[in-house]
C-alpha positions in Angstrom: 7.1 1.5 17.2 8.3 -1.7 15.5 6.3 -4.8 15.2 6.6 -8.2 15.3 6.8 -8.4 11.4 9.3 -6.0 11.6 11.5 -8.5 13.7 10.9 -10.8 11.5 11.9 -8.9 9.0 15.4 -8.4 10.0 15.6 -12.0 11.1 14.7 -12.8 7.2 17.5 -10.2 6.5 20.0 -12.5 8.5 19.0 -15.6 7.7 19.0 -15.0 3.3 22.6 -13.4 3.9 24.1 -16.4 6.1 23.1 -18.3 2.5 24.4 -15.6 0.6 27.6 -15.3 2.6 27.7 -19.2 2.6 27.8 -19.4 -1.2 30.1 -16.9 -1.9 32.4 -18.9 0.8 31.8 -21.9 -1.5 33.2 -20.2 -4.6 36.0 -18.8 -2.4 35.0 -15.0 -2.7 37.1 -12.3 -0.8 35.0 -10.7 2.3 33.6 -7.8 -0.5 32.4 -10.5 -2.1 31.0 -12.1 0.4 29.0 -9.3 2.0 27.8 -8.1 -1.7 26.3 -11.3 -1.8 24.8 -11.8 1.3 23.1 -7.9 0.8 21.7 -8.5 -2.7 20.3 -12.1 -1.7 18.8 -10.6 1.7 17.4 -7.4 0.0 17.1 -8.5 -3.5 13.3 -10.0 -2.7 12.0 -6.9 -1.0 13.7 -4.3 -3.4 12.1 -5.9 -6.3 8.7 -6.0 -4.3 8.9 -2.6 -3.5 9.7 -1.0 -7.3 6.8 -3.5 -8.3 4.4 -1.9 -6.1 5.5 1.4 -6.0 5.5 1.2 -2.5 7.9 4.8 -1.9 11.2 4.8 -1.3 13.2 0.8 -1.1 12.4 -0.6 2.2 16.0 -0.6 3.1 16.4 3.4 2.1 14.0 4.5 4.5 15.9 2.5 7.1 19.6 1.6 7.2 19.5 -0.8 9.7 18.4 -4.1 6.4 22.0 -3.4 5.4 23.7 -2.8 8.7 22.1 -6.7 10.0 22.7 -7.9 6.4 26.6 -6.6 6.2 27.0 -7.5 10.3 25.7 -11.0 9.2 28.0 -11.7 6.4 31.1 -10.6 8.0 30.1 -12.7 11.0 30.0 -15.9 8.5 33.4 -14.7 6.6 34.8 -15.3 10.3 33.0 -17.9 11.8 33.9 -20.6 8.9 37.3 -19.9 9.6 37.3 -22.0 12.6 34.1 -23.9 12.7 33.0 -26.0 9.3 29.5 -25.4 8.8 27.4 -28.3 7.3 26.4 -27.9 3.7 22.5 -28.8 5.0 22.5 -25.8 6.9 22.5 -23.4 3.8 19.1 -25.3 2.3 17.7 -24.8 6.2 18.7 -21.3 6.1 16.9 -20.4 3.0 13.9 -22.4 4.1 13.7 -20.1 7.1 14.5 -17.0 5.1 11.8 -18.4 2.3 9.0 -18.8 4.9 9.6 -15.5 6.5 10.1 -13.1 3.9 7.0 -14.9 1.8 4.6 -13.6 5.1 6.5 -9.7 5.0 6.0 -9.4 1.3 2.3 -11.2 1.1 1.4 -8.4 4.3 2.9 -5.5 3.0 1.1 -6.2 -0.3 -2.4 -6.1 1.4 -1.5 -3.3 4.0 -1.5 -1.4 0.4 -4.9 -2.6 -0.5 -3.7 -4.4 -3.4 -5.6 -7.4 -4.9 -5.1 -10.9 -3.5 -3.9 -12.4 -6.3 -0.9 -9.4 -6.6 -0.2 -9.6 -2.6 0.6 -13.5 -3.5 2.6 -13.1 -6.3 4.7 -9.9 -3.9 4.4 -12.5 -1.4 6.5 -15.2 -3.5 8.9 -12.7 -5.1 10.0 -11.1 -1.7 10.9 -15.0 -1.0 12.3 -16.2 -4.2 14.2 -13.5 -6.1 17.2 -12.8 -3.5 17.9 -16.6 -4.2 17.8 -16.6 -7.5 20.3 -13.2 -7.8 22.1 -15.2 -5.4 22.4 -18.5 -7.1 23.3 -16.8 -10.3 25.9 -14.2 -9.2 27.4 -17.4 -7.6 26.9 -19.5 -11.3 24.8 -22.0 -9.6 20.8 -23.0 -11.0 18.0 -21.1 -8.8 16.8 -23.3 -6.6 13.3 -21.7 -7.9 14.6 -23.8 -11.6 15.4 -27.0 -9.7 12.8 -30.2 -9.2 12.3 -29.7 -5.4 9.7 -27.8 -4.1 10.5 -24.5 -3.7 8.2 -21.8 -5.0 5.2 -24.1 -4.6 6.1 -23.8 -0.8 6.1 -20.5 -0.6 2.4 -19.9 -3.0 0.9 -22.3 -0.6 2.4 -20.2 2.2 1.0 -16.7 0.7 -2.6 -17.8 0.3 -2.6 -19.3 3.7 -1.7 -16.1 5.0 -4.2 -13.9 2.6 -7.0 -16.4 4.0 -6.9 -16.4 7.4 -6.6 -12.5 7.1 -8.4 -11.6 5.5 -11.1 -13.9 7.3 -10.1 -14.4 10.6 -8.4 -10.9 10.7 -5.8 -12.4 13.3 -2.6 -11.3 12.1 -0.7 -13.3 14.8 -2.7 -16.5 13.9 -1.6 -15.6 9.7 1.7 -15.2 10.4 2.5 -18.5 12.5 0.5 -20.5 10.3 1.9 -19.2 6.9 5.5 -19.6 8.3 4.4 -22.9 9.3 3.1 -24.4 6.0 6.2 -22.6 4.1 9.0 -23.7 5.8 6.9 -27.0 6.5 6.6 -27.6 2.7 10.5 -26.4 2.1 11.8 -28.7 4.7 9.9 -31.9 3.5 10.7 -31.1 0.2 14.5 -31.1 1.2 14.6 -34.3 3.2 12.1 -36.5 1.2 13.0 -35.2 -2.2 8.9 -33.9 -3.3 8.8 -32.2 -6.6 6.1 -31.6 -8.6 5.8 -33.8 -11.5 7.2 -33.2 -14.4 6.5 -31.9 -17.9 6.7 -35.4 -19.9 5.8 -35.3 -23.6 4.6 -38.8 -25.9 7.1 -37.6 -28.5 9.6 -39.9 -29.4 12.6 -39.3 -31.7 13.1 -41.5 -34.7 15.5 -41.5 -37.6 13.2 -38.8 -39.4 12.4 -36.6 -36.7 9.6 -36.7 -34.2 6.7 -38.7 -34.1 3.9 -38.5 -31.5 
């Protein structure tokens, strides 16, 4: 019987191929292009994930339905910004959403296999982050995960929120809404306030013969 990760799941699935399909719209792909996109930035995260872990067969081999909501999803976009113009904000929202969610699937598939914490939040932040960085490169854009803003910080903190309370509190409910809640809280501030984490500055200086501390 599915479960509410599950859901989620696909949801994750739809949301990281609306940003897929919405940047191969921006570099004026054909509707291949756009669903080949959306499916390698919605199942790039988890596929990686699974090989990693050795976790059996890819997720989305033992069932079909990833790539039917992934392709549905894409296709839906191709026609959609054909007559409606879709807010360039809503791509960063998307993959906020898509961040949050998929950063709780991969973290709890990670412990479900008994794996140490530390791995289940490293699985946790690659099943968020590495469909949008196959995605931002296929497309020739910088990874968001590359850029100032907050991004994979978001999704740590998210992971060991979710490997804390439960592993604690053993509520998976209460891990799941609070992880989701601290990613995509994080993500979203990041976006609207500008946060990043400071940067590396060095004392060097350059001078006529080279560097000088």
């Amino acid at each position: 019987m599915p479960t509410v990760l599950h859901y989620l799941d696909l949801f994750g699935v739809a949301v990281f191929a609306t940003t897929g399909a919405l940047a191969a719209g921006r570099k004026r792909m054909d509707v291949l292009g756009v669903v080949v996109l959306a499916l390698v930035t919605a199942l790039g995260g988890g596929t990686f994930r699974d090989l990693t872990l050795g976790a059996g067969p890819v997720f989305w081999v033992v069932n079909p339905a990833y790539i039917l909501v992934g392709s549905a999803t894409a296709i839906v976009i191709f026609l959609l910004v054909r007559y409606y113009r879709i807010p360039q904000d809503v791509l960063s929202v998307a993959d906020a959403f898509g961040l949050a969610v998929f950063t709780v699937v991969g973290t709890e598939k990670a412990l479900a296999l008994d794996t140490h914490v530390v791995i289940a939040v490293v699985m946790g932040v690659m099943t968020g982050v590495v469909g949008g960085i196959i995605r931002d490169m296929l497309a020739g854009d910088i990874p968001l995960i590359l850029r100032k803003e907050i991004y994979a910080t978001a999704s740590i903190c998210g992971s060991i929120v979710f490997c804390l309370i439960y592993l604690l509190l053993r509520v998976q409910w209460l891990a799941v809404a609070v992880s989701i809640a601290v990613t995509l809280g994080l993500r979203l501030s990041a976006i609207k306030w500008n946060l990043s984490l400071p940067p590396f500055v060095s004392r060097e200086e350059p001078t006529e013969k080279g560097w000088r501390l």
